[in-house]
LOPA-81367 format. One record per residue: residue number from 1; residue in one letter; x, y, z of N, C-alpha, C in turn. Coordinates in pm, 1 decimal. Example, Ala and Ser with C-alpha at 12.3 -4.5 7.8 and 13.67 -1.06 7.14 Angstrom:
BEGIN
(1, 'A', (1319.0, -569.0, 780.0), (1230.0, -450.0, 780.0), (1320.0, -330.0, 780.0)),
(2, 'S', (1285.0, -225.0, 708.0), (1367.0, -106.0, 714.0), (1290.0, 3.0, 787.0)),
END
This chain:
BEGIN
(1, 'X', (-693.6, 1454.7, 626.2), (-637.9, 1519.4, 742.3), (-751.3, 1577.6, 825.4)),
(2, 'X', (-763.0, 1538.4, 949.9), (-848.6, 1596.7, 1013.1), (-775.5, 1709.1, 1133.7)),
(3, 'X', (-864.0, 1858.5, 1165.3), (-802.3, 1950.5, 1233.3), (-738.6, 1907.6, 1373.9)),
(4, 'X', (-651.1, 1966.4, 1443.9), (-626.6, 1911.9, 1596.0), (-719.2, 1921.4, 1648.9)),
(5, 'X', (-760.2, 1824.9, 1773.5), (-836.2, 1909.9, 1841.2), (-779.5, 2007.2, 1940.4)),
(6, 'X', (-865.4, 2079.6, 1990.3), (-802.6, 2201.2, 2103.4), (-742.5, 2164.3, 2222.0)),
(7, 'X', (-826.2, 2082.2, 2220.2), (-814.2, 2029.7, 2391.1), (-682.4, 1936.5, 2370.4)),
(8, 'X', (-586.1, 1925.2, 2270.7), (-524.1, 1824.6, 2303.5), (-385.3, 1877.8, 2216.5)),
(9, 'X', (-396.8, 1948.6, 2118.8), (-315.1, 2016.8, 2049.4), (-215.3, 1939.9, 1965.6)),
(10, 'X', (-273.0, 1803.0, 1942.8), (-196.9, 1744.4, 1884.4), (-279.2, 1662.6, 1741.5)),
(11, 'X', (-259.0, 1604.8, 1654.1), (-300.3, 1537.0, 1559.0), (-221.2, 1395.0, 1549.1)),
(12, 'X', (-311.1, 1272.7, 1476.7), (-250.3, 1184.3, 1460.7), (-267.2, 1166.2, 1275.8)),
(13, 'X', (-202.9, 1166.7, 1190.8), (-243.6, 1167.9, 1061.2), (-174.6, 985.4, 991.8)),
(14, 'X', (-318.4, 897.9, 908.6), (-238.2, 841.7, 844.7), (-122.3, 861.9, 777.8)),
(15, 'X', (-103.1, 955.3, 646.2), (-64.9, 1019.7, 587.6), (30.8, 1109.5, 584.1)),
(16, 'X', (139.6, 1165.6, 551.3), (224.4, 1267.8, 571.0), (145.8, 1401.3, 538.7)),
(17, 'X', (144.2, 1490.9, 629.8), (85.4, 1610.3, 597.3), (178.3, 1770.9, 607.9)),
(18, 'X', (181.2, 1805.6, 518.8), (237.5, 1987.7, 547.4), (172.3, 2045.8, 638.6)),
(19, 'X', (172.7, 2155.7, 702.8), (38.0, 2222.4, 803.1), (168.5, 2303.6, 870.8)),
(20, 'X', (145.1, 2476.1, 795.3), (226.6, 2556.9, 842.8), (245.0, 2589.6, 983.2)),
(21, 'X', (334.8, 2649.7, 1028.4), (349.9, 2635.2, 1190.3), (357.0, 2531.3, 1279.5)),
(22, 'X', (387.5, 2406.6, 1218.1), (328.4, 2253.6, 1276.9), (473.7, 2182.7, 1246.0)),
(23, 'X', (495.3, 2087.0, 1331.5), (569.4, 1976.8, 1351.3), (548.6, 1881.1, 1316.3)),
(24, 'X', (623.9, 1805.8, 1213.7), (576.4, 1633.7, 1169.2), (662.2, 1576.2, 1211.4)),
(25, 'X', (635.1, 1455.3, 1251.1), (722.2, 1365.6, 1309.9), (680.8, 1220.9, 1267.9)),
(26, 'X', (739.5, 1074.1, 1220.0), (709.5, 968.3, 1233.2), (644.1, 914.7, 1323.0)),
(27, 'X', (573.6, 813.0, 1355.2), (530.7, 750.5, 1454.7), (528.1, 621.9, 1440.5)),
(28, 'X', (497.1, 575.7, 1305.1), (484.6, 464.5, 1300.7), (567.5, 403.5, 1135.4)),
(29, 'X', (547.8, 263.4, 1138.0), (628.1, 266.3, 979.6), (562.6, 125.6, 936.3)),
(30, 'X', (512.8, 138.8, 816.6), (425.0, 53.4, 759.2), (497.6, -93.9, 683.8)),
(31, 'X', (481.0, -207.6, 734.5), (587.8, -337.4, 678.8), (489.0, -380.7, 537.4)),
(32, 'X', (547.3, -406.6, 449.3), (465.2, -419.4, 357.2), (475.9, -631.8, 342.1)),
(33, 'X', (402.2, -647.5, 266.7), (392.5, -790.0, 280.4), (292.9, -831.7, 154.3)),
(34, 'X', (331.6, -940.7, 87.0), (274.2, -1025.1, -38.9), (154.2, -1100.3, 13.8)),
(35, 'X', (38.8, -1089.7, -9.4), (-82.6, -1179.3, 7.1), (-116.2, -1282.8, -74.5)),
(36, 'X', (-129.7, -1395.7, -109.0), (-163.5, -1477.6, -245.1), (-217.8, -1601.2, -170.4)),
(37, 'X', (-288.1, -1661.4, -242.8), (-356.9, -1732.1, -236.0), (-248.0, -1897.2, -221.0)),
(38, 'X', (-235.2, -1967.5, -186.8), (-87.1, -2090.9, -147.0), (-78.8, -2125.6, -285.2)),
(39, 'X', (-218.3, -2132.0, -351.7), (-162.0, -2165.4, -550.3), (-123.5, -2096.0, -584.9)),
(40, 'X', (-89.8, -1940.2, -582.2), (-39.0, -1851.0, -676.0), (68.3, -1928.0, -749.5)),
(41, 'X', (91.7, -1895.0, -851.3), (210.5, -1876.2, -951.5), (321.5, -1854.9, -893.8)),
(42, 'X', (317.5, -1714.0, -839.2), (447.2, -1671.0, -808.2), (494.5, -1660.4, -690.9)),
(43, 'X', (468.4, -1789.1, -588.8), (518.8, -1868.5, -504.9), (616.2, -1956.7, -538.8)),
(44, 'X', (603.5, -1994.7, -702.7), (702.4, -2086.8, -732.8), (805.3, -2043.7, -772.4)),
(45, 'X', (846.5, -1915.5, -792.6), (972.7, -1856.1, -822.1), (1086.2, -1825.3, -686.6)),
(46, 'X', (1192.5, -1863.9, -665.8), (1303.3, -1857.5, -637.5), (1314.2, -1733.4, -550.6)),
(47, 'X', (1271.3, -1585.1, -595.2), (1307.4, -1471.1, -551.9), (1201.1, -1424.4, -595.3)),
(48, 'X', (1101.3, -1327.5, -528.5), (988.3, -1269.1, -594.3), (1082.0, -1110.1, -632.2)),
(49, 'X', (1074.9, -1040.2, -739.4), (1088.9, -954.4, -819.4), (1021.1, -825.7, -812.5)),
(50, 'X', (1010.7, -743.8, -821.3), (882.0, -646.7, -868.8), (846.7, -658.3, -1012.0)),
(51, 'X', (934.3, -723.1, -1098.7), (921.3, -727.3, -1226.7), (846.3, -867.9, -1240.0)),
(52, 'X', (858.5, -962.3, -1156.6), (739.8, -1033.0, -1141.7), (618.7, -1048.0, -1064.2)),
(53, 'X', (617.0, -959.3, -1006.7), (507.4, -857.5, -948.8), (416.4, -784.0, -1038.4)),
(54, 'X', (493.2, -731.6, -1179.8), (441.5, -640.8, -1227.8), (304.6, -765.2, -1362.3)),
(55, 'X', (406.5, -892.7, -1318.9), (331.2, -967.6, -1405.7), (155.8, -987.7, -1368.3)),
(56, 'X', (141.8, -968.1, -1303.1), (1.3, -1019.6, -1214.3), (-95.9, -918.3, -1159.7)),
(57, 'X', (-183.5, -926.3, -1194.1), (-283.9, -805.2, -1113.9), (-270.4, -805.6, -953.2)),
(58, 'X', (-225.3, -665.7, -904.1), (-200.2, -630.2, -797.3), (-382.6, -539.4, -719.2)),
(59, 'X', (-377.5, -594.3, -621.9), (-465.4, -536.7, -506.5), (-369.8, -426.1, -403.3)),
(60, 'X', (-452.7, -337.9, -386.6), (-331.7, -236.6, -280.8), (-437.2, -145.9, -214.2)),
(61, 'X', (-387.9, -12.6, -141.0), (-446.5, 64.9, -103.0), (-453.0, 162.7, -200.3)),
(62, 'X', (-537.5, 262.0, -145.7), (-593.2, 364.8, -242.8), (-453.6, 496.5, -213.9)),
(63, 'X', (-478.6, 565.4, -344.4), (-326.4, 629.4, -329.9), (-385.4, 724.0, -220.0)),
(64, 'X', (-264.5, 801.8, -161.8), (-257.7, 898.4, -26.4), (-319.3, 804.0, 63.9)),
(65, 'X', (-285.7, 708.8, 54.9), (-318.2, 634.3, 192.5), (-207.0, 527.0, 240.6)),
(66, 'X', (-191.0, 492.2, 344.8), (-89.1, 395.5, 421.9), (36.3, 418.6, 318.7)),
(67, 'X', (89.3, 518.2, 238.3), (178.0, 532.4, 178.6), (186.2, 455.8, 77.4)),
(68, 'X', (115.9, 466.5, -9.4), (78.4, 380.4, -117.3), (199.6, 461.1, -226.8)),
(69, 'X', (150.6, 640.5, -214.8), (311.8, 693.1, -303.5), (452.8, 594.0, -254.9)),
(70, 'X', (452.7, 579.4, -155.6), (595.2, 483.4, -156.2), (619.1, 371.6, -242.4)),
(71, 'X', (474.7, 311.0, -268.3), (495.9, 161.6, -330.9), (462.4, 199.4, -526.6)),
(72, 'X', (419.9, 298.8, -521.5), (411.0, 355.6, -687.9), (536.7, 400.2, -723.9)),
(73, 'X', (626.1, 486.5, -595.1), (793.0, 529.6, -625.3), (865.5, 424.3, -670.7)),
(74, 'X', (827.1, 336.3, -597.8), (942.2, 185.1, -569.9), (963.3, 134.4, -689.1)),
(75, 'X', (842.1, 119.8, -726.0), (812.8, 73.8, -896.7), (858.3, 164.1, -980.2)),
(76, 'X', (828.8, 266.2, -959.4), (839.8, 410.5, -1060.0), (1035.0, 374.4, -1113.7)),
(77, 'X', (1082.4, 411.4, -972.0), (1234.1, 388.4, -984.4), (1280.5, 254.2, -1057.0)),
(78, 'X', (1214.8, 216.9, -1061.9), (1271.6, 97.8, -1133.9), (1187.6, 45.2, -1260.8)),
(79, 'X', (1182.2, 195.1, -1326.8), (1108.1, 163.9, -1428.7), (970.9, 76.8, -1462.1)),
(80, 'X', (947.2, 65.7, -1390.4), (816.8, -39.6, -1403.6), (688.1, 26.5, -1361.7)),
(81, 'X', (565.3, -13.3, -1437.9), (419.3, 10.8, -1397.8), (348.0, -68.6, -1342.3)),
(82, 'X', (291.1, -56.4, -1227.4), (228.4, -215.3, -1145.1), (77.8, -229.2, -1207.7)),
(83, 'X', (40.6, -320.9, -1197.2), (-79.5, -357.3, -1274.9), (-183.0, -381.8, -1171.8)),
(84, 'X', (-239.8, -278.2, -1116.8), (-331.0, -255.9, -1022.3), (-529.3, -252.9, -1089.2)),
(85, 'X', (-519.7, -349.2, -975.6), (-644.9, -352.6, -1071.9), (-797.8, -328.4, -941.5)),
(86, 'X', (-703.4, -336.0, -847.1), (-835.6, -270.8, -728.9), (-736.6, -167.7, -622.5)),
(87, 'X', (-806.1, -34.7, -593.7), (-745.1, 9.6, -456.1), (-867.9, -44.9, -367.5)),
(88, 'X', (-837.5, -15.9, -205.3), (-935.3, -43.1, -127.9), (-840.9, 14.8, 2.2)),
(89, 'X', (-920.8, 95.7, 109.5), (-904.6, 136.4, 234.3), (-909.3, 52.8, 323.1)),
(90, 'X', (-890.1, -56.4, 302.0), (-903.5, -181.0, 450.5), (-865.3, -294.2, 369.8)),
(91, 'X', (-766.3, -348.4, 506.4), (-708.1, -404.9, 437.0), (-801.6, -582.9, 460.5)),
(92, 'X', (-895.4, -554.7, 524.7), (-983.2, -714.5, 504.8), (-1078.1, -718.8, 392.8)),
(93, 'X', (-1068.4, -555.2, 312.3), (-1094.3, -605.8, 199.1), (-1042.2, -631.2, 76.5)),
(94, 'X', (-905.9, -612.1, 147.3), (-805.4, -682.7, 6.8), (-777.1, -805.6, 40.5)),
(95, 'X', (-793.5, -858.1, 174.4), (-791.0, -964.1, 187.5), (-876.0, -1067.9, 110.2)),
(96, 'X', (-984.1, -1030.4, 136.4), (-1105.3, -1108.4, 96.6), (-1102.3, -1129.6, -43.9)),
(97, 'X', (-1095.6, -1000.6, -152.0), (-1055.5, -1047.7, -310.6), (-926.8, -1118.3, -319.7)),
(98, 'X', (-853.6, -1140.2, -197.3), (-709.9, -1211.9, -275.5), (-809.9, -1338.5, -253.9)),
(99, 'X', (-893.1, -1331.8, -122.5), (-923.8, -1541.1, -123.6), (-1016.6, -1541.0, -221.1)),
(100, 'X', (-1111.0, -1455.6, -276.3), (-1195.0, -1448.1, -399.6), (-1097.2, -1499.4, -549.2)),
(101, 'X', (-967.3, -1479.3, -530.1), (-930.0, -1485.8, -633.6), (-859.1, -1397.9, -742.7)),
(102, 'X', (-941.4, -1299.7, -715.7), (-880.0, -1141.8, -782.2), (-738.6, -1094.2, -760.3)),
(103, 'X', (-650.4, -1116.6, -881.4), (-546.1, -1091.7, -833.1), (-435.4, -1210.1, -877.7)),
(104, 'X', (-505.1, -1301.5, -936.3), (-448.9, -1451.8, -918.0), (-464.5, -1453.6, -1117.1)),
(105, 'X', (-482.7, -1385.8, -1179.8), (-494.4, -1372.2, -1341.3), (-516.5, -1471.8, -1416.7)),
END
C-alpha cells in the first residue's frame, strides 16, 4: 500500500486495503484464466476441475497480490490444497515458466 498523495487525495491499491477514515471501493475485477502449454494433460479432460487442477504443479501470483487469497479460498472451500510450486509478481513471468515447462509435471 502506498500513502495518498496530497495533491490528489486519492489512492489506487492493487490489493484490498483497511485505512481508517477512508473509503474502499472496487474498481476493477480480476478474470482468472488456465495457461498450459497445447500438450498439457489436462486439456484432454472434458471439464477442467480444481481437483484436477490440484493434480499438477500450479504457477500463480504471490499471496496479497492480484487476489491470490481469493484463489487459496476457492480451493480452501472445497477442501483441497493447490500444489503451487512458484509465486511470481508478473504475470510474463509466469508466462514464460509455463512455455519453459514448469508446471507441466
Amino acid at each position: 500500500y502506498f500513502p495518498p498523495q496530497q495533491q490528489t487525495g486519492y489512492d489506487l491499491s492493487p490489493v484490498p486495503v483497511l485505512v481508517r477514515r477512508c473509503h474502499t471501493c472496487p474498481c476493477n475485477r480480476w478474470n482468472r484464466c488456465l495457461i498450459v502449454p497445447k500438450s498439457h494433460p489436462i486439456l484432454l479432460q472434458k471439464k477442467i476441475t480444481l481437483e484436477a487442477l490440484c493434480q499438477y504443479p500450479i504457477i500463480t501470483y504471490v499471496a496479497g497480490f492480484t487476489g491470490r487469497g481469493h484463489l487459496n479460498d476457492t480451493f480452501g472451500m472445497a477442501g483441497l490444497v493447490p500444489h503451487i510450486v512458484l509465486s511470481a509478481t508478473d504475470t510474463d513471468v509466469i508466462k514464460t515458466y509455463v512455455r519453459e515447462g514448469m508446471g507441466s509435471d
